[in-house]
N, CA, C and O atoms as a printed pandas DataFrame, in Angstrom:
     atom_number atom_name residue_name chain_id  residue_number  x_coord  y_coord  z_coord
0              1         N          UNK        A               1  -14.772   21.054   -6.197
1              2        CA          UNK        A               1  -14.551   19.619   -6.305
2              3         C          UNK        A               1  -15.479   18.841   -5.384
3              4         O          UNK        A               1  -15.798   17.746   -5.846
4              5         N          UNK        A               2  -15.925   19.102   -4.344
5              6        CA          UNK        A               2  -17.329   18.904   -3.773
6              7         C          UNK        A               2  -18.243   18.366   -4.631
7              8         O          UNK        A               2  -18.294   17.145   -4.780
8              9         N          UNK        A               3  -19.096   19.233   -5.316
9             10        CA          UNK        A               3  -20.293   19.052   -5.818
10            11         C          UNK        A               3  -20.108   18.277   -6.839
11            12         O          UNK        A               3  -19.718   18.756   -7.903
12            13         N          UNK        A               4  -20.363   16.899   -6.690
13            14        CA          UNK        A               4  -20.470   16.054   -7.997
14            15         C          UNK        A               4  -21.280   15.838   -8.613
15            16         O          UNK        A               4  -21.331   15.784   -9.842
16            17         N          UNK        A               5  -22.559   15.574   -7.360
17            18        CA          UNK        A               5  -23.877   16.235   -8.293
18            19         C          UNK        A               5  -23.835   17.074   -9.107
19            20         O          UNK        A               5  -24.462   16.841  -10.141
20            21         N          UNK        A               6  -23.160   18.270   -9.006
21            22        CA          UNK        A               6  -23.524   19.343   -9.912
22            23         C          UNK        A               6  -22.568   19.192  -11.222
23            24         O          UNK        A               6  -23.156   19.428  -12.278
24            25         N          UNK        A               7  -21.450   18.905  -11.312
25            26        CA          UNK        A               7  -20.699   19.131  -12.155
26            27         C          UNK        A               7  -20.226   16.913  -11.474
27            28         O          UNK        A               7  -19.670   16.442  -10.482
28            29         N          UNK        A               8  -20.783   16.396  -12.556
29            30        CA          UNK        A               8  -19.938   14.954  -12.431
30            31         C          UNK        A               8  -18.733   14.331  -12.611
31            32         O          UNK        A               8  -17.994   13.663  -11.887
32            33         N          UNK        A               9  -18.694   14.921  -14.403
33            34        CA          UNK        A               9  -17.302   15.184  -14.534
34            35         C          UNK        A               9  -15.732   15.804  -13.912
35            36         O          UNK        A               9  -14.551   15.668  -14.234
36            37         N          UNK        A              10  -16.297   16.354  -13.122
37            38        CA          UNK        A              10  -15.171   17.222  -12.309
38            39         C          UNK        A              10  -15.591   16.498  -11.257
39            40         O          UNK        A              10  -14.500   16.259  -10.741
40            41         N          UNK        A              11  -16.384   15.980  -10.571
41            42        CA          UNK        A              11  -16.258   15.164   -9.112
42            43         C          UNK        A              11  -15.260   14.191   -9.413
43            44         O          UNK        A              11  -14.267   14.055   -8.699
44            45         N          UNK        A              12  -15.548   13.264  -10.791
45            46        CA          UNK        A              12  -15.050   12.221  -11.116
46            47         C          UNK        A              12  -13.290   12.344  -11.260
47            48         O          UNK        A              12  -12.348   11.675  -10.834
48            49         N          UNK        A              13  -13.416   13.433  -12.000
49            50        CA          UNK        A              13  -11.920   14.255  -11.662
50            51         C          UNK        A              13  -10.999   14.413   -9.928
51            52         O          UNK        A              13   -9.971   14.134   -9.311
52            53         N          UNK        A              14  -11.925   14.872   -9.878
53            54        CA          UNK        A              14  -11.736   14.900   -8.261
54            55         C          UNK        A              14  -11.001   13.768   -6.998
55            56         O          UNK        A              14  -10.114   13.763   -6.145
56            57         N          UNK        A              15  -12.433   12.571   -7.780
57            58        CA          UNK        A              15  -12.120   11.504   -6.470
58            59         C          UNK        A              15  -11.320   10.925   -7.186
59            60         O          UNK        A              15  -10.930    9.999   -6.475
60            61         N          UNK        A              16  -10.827   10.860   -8.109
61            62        CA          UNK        A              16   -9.663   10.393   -9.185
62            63         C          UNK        A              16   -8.072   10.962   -8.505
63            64         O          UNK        A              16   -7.129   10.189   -8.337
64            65         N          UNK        A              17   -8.026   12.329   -8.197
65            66        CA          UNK        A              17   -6.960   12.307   -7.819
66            67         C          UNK        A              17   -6.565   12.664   -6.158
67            68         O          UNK        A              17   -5.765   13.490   -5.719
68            69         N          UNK        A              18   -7.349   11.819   -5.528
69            70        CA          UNK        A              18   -8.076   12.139   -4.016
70            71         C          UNK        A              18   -8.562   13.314   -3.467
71            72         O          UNK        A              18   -8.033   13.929   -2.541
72            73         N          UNK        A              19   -9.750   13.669   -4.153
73            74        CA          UNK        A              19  -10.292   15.015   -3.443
74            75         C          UNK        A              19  -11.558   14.407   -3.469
75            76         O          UNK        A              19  -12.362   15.303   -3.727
76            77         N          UNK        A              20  -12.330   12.986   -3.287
77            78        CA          UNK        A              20  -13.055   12.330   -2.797
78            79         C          UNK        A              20  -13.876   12.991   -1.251
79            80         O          UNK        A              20  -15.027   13.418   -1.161
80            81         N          UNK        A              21  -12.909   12.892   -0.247
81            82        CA          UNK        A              21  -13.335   13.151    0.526
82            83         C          UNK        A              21  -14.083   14.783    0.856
83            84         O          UNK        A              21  -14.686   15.157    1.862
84            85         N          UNK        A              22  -13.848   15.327   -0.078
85            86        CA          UNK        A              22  -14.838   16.693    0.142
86            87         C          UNK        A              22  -16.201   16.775    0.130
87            88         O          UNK        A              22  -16.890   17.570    0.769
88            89         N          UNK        A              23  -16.632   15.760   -0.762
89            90        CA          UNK        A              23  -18.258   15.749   -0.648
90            91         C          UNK        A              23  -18.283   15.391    0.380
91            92         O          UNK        A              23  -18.294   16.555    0.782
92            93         N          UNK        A              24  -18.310   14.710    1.474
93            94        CA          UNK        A              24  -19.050   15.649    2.999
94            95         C          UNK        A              24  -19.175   16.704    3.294
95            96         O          UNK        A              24  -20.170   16.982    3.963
96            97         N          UNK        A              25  -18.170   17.826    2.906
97            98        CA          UNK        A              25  -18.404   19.159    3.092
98            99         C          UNK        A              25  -19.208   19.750    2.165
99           100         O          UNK        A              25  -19.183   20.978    2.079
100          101         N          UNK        A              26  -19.994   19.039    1.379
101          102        CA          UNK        A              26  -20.765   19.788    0.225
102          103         C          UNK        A              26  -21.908   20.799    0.431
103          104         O          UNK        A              26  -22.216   21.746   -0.292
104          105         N          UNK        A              27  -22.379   20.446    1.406
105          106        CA          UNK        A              27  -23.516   21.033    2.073
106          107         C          UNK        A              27  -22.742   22.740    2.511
107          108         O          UNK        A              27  -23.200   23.837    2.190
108          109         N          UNK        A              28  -21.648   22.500    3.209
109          110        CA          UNK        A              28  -21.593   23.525    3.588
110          111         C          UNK        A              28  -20.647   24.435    3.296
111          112         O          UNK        A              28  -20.223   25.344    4.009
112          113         N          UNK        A              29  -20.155   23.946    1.524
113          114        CA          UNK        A              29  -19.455   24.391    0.546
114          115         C          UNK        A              29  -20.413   25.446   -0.081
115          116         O          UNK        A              29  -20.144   26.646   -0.148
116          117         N          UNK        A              30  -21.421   24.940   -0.478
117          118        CA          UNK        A              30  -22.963   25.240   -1.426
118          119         C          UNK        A              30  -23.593   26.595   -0.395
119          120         O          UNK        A              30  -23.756   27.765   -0.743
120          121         N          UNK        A              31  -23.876   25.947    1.008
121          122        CA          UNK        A              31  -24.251   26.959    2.341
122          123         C          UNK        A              31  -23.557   28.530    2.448
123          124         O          UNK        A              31  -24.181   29.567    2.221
124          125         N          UNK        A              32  -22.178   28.452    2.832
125          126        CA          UNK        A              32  -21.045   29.268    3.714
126          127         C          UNK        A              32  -20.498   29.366    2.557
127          128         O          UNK        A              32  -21.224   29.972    1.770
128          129         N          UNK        A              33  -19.473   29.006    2.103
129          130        CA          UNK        A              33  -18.402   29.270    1.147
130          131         C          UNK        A              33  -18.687   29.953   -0.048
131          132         O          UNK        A              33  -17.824   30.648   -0.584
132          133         N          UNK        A              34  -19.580   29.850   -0.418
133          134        CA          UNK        A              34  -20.160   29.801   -2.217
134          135         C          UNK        A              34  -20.808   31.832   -1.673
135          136         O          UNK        A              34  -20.299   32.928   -1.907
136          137         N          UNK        A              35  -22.227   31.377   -0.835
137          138        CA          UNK        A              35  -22.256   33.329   -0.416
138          139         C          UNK        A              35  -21.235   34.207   -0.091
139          140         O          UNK        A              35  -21.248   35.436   -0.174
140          141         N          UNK        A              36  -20.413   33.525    0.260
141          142        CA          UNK        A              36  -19.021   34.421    1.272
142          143         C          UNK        A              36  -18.802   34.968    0.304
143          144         O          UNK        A              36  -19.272   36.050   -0.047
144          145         N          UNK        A              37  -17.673   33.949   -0.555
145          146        CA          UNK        A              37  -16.910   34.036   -2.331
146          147         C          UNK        A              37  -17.663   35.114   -2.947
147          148         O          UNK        A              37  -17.103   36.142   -3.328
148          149         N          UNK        A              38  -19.008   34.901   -3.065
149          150        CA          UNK        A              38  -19.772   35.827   -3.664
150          151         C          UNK        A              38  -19.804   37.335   -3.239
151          152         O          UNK        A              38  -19.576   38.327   -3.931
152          153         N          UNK        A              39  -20.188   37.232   -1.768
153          154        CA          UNK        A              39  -20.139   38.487   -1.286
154          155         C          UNK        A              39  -18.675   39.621   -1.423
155          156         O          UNK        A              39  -18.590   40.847   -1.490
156          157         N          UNK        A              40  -17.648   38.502   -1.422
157          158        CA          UNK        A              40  -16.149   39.133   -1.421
158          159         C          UNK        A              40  -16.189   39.861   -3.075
159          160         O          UNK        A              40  -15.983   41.052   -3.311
160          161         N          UNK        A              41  -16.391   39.183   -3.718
161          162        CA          UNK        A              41  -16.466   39.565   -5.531
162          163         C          UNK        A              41  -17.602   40.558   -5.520
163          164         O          UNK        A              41  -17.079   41.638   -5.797
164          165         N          UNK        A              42  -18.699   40.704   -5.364
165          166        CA          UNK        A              42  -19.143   41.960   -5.159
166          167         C          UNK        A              42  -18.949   42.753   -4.687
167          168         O          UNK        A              42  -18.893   43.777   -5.368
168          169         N          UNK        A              43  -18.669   42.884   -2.964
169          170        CA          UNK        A              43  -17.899   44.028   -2.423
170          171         C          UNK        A              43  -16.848   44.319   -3.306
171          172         O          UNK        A              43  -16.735   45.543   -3.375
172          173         N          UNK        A              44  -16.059   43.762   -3.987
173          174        CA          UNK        A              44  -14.577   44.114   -5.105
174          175         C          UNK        A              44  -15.275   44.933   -6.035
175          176         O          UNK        A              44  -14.954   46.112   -6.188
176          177         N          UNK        A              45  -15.984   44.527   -6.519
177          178        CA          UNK        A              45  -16.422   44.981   -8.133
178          179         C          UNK        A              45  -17.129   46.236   -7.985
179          180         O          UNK        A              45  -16.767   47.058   -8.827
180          181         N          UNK        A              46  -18.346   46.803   -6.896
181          182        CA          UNK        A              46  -18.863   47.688   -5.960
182          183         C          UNK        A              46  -17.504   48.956   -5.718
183          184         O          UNK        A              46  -17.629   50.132   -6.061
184          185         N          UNK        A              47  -16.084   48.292   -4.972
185          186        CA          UNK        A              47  -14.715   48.866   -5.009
186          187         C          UNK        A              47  -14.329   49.811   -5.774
187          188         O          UNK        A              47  -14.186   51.027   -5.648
188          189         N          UNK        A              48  -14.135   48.805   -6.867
189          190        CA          UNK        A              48  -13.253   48.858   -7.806
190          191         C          UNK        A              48  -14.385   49.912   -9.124
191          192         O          UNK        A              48  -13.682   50.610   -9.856
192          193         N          UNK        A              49  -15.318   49.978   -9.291
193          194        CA          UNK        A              49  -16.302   50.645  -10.123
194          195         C          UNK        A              49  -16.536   51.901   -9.627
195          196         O          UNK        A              49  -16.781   52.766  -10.468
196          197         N          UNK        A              50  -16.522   52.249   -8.356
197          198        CA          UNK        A              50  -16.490   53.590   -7.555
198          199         C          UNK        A              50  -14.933   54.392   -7.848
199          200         O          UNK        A              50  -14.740   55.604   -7.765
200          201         N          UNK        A              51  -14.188   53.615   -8.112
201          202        CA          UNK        A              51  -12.698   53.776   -7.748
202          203         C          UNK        A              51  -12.279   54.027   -9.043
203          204         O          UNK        A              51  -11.373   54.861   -9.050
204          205         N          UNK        A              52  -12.696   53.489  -10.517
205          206        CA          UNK        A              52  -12.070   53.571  -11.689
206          207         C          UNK        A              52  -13.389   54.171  -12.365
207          208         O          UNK        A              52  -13.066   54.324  -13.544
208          209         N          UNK        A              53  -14.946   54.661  -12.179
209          210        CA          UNK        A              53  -15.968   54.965  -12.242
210          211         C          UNK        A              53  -16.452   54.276  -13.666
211          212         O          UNK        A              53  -16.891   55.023  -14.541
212          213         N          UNK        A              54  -16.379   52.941  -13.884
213          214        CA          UNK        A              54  -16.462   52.239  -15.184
214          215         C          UNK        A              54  -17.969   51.745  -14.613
215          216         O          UNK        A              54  -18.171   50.636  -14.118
216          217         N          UNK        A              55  -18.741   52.543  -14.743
217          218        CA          UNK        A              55  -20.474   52.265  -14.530
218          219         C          UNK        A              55  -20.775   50.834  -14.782
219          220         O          UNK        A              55  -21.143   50.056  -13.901
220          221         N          UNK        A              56  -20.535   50.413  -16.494
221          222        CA          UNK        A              56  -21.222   49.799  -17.042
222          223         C          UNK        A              56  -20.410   48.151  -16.311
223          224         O          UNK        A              56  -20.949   47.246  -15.673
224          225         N          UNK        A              57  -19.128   48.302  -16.703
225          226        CA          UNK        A              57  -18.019   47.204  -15.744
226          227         C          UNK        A              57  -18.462   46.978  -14.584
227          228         O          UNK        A              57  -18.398   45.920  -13.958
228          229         N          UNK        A              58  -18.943   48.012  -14.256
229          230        CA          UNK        A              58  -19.499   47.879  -12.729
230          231         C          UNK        A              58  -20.882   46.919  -12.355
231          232         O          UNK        A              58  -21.054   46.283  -11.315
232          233         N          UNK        A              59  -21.742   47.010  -13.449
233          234        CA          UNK        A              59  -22.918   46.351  -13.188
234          235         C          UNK        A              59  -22.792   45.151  -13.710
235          236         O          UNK        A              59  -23.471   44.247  -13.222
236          237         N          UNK        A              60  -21.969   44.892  -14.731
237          238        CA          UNK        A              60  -21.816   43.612  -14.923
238          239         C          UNK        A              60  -21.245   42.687  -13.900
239          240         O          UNK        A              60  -21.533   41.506  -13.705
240          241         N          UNK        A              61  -20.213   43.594  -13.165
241          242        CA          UNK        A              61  -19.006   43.099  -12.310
242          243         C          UNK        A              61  -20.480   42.404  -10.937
243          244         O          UNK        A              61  -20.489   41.236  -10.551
244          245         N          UNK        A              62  -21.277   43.220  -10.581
245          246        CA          UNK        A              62  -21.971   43.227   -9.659
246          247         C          UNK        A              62  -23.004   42.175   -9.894
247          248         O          UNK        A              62  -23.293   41.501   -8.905
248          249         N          UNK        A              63  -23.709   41.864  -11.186
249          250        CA          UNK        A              63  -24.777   40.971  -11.586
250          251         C          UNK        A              63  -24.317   39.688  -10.923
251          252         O          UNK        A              63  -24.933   39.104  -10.031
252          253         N          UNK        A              64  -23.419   39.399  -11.341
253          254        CA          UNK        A              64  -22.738   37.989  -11.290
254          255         C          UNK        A              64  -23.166   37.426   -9.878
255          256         O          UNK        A              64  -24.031   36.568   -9.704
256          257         N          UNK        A              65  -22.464   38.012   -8.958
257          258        CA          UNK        A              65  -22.436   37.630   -7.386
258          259         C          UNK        A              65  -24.042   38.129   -7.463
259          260         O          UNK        A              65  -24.899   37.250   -7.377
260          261         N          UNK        A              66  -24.382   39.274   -7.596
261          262        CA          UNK        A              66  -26.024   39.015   -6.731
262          263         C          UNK        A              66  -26.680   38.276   -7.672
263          264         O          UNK        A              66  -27.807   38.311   -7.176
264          265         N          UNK        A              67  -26.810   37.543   -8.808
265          266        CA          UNK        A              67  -27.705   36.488   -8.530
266          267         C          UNK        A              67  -26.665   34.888   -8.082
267          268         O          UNK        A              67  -27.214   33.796   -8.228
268          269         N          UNK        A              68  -25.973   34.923   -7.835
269          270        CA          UNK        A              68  -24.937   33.809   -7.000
270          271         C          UNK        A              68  -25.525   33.931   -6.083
271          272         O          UNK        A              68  -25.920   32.845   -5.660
272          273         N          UNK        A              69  -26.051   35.438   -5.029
273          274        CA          UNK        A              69  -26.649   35.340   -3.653
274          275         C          UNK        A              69  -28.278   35.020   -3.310
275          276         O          UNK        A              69  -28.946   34.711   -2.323
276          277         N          UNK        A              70  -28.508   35.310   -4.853
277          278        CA          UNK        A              70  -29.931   35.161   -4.965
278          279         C          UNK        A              70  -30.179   33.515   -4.965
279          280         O          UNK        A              70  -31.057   32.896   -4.364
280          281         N          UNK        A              71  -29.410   33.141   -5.595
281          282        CA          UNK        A              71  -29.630   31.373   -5.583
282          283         C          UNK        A              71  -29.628   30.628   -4.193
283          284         O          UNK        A              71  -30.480   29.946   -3.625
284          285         N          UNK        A              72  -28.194   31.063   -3.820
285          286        CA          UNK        A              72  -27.834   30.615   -2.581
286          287         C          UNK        A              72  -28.719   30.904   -1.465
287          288         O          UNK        A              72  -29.061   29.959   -0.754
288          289         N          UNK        A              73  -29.167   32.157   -1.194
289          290        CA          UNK        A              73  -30.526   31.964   -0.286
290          291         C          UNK        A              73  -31.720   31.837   -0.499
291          292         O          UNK        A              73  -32.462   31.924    0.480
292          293         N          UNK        A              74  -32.299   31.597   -1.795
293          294        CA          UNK        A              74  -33.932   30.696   -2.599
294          295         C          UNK        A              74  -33.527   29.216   -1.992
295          296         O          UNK        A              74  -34.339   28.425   -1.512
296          297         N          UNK        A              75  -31.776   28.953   -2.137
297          298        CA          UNK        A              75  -31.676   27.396   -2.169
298          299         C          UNK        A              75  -31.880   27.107   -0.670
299          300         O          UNK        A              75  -32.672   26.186   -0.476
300          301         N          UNK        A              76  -31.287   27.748    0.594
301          302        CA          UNK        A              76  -30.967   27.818    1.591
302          303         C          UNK        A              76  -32.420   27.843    2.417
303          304         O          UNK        A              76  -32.727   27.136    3.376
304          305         N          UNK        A              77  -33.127   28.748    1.835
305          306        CA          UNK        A              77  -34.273   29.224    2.654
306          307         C          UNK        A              77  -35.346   28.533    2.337
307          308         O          UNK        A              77  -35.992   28.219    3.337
308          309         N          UNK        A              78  -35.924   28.064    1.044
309          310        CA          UNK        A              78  -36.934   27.599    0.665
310          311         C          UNK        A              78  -36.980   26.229   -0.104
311          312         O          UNK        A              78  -37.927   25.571   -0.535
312          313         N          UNK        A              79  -35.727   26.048   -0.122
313          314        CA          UNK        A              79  -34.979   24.404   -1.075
314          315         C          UNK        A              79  -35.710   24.508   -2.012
315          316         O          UNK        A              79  -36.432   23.521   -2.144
316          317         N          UNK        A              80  -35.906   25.566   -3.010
317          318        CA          UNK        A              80  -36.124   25.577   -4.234
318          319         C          UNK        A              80  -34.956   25.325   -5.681
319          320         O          UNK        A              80  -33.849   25.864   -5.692
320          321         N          UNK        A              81  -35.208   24.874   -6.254
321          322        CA          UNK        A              81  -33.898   24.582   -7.496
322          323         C          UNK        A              81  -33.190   25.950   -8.067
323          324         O          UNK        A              81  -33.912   26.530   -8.878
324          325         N          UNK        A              82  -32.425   26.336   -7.914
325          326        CA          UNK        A              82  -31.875   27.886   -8.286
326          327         C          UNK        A              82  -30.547   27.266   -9.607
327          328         O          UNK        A              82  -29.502   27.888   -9.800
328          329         N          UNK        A              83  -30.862   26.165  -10.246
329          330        CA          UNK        A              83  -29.552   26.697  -11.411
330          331         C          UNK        A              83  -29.750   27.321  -12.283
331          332         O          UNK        A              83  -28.755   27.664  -12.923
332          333         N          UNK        A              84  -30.597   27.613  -12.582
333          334        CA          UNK        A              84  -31.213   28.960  -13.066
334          335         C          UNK        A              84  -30.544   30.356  -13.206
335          336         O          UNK        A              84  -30.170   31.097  -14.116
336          337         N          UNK        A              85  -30.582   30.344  -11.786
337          338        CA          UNK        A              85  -29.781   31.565  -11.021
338          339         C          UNK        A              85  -28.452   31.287  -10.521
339          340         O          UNK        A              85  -27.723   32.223  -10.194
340          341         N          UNK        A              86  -28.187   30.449  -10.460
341          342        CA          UNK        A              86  -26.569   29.564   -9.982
342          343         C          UNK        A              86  -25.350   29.669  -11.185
343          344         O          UNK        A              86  -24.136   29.874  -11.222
344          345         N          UNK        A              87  -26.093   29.486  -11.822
345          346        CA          UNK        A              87  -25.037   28.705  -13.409
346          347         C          UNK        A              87  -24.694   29.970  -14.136
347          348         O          UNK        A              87  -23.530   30.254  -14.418
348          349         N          UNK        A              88  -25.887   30.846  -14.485
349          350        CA          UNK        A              88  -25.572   32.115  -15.093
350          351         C          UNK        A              88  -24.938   33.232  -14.449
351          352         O          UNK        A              88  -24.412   34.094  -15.153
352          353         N          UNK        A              89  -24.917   33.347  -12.854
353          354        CA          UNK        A              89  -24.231   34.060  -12.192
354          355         C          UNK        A              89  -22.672   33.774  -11.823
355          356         O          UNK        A              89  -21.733   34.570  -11.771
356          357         N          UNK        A              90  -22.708   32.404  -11.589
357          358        CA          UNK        A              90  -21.098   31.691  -11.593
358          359         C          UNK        A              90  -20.384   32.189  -13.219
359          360         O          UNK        A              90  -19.267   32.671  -13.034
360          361         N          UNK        A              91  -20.780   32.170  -14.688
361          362        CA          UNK        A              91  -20.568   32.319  -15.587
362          363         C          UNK        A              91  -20.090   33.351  -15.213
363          364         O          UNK        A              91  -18.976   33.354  -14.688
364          365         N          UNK        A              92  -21.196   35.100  -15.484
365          366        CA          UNK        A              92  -20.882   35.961  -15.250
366          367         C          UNK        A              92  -19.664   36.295  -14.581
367          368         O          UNK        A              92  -18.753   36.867  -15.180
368          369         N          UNK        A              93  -19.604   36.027  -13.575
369          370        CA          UNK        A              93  -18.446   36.084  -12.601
370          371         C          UNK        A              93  -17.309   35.601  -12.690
371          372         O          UNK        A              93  -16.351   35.859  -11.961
372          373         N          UNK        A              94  -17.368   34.463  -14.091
373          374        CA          UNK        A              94  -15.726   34.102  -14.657
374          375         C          UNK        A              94  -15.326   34.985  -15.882
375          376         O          UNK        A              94  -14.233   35.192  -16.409
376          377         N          UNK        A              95  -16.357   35.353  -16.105
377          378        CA          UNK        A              95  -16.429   36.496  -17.593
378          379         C          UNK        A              95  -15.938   37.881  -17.308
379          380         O          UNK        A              95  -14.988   38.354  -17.932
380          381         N          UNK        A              96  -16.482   38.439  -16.510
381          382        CA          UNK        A              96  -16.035   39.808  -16.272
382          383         C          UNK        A              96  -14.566   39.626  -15.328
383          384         O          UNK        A              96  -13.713   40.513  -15.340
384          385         N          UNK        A              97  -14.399   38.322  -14.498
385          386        CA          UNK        A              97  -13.041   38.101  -14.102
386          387         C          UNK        A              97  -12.349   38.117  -14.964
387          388         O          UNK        A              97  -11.408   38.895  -14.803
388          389         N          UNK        A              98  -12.368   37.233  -16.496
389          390        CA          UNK        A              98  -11.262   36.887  -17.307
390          391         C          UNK        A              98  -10.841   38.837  -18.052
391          392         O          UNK        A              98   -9.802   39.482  -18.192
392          393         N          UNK        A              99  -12.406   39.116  -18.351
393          394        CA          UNK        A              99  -12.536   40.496  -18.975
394          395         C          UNK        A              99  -11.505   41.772  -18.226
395          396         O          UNK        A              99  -10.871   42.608  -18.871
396          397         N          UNK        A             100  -11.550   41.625  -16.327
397          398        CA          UNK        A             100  -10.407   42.170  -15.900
398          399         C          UNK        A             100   -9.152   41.715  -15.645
399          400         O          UNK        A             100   -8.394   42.253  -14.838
400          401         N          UNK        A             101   -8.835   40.540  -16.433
401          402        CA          UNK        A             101   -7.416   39.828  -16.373
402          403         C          UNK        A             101   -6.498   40.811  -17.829
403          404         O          UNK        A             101   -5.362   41.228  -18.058
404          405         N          UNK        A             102   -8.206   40.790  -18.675
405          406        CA          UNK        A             102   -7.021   41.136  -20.176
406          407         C          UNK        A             102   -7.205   42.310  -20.060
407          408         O          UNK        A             102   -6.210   42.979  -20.337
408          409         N          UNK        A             103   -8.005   42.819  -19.785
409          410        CA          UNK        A             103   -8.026   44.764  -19.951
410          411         C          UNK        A             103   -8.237   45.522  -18.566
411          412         O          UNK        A             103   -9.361   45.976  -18.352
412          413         N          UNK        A             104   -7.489   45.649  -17.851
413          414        CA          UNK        A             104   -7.821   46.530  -16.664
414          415         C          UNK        A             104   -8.288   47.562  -16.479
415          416         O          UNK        A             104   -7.866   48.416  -17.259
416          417         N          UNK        A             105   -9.044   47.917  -15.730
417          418        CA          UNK        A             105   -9.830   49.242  -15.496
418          419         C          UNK        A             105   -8.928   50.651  -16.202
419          420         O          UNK        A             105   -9.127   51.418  -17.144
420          421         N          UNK        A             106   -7.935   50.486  -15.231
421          422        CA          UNK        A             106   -7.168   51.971  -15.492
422          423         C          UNK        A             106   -6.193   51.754  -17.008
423          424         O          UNK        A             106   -5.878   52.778  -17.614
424          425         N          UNK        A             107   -5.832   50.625  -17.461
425          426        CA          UNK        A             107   -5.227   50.808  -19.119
426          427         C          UNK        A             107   -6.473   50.941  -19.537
427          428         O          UNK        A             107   -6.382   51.242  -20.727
428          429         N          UNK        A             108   -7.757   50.879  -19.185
429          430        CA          UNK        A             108   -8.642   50.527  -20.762
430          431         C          UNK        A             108   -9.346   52.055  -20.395
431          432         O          UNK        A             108  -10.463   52.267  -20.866
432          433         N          UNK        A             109   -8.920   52.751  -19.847
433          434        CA          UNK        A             109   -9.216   54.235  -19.525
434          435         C          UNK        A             109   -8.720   54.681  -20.156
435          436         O          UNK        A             109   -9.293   55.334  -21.029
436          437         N          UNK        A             110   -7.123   54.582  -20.082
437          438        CA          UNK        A             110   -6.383   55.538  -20.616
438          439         C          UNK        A             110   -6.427   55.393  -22.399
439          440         O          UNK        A             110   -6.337   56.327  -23.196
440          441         N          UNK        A             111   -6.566   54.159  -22.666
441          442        CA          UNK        A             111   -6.520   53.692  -24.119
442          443         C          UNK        A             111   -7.948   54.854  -24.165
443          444         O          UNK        A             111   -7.768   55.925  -24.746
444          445         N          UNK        A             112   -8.749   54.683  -23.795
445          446        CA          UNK        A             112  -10.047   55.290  -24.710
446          447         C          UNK        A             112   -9.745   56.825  -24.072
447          448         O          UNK        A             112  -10.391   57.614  -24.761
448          449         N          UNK        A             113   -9.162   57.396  -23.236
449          450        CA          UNK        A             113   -9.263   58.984  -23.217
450          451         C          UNK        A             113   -8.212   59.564  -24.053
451          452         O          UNK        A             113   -8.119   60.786  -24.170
């Protein structure tokens, strides 16, 4: 709810039902928060792919966050434009989330063995 630049509609959403005041923290929503998030969902998916040995789940699970980290430090380090790398990795990372909401590692094992 920060970034209104990025998403307007949802800022507008936002300062609509007082979450206005977050864009000051945008900078260091985009900075800190956004790599962290990222790093936490990869270390998981890294986890969880060793743990249920679903290779392919695994690299998808993993794409997502490293180019999320790839953006975040092109953006950080060199203030180059990364939605490129921003938008398709945030995607990813709601996709293979929703993908382990409906089929979990260990039922979608047992269904196929």
């Amino acid at each position: 709810m920060g970034c209104a630049a990025c998403f307007p509609a949802l800022g507008s959403l936002g300062a609509a039902i007082g979450l206005g005041f977050l864009v000051q923290y945008e900078g260091m929503l985009i900075r800190y928060l956004l790599p962290l998030f990222a790093m936490i969902a990869l270390l998981a998916n890294v986890f969880a792919g060793f743990r249920h040995r679903h290779w392919g789940r695994m690299a998808l699970g993993v794409t997502g966050p490293v180019l999320v980290l790839a953006a975040a430090l092109l953006m950080v380090s060199f203030g180059w434009p990364t939605e490129w790398l921003l938008y398709p990795g945030l995607a990813l990372m709601f996709v293979v989330a929703i993908w382990d909401l409906l089929a979990p590692p260990s039922k979608w094992r047992r269904a196929s063995a």
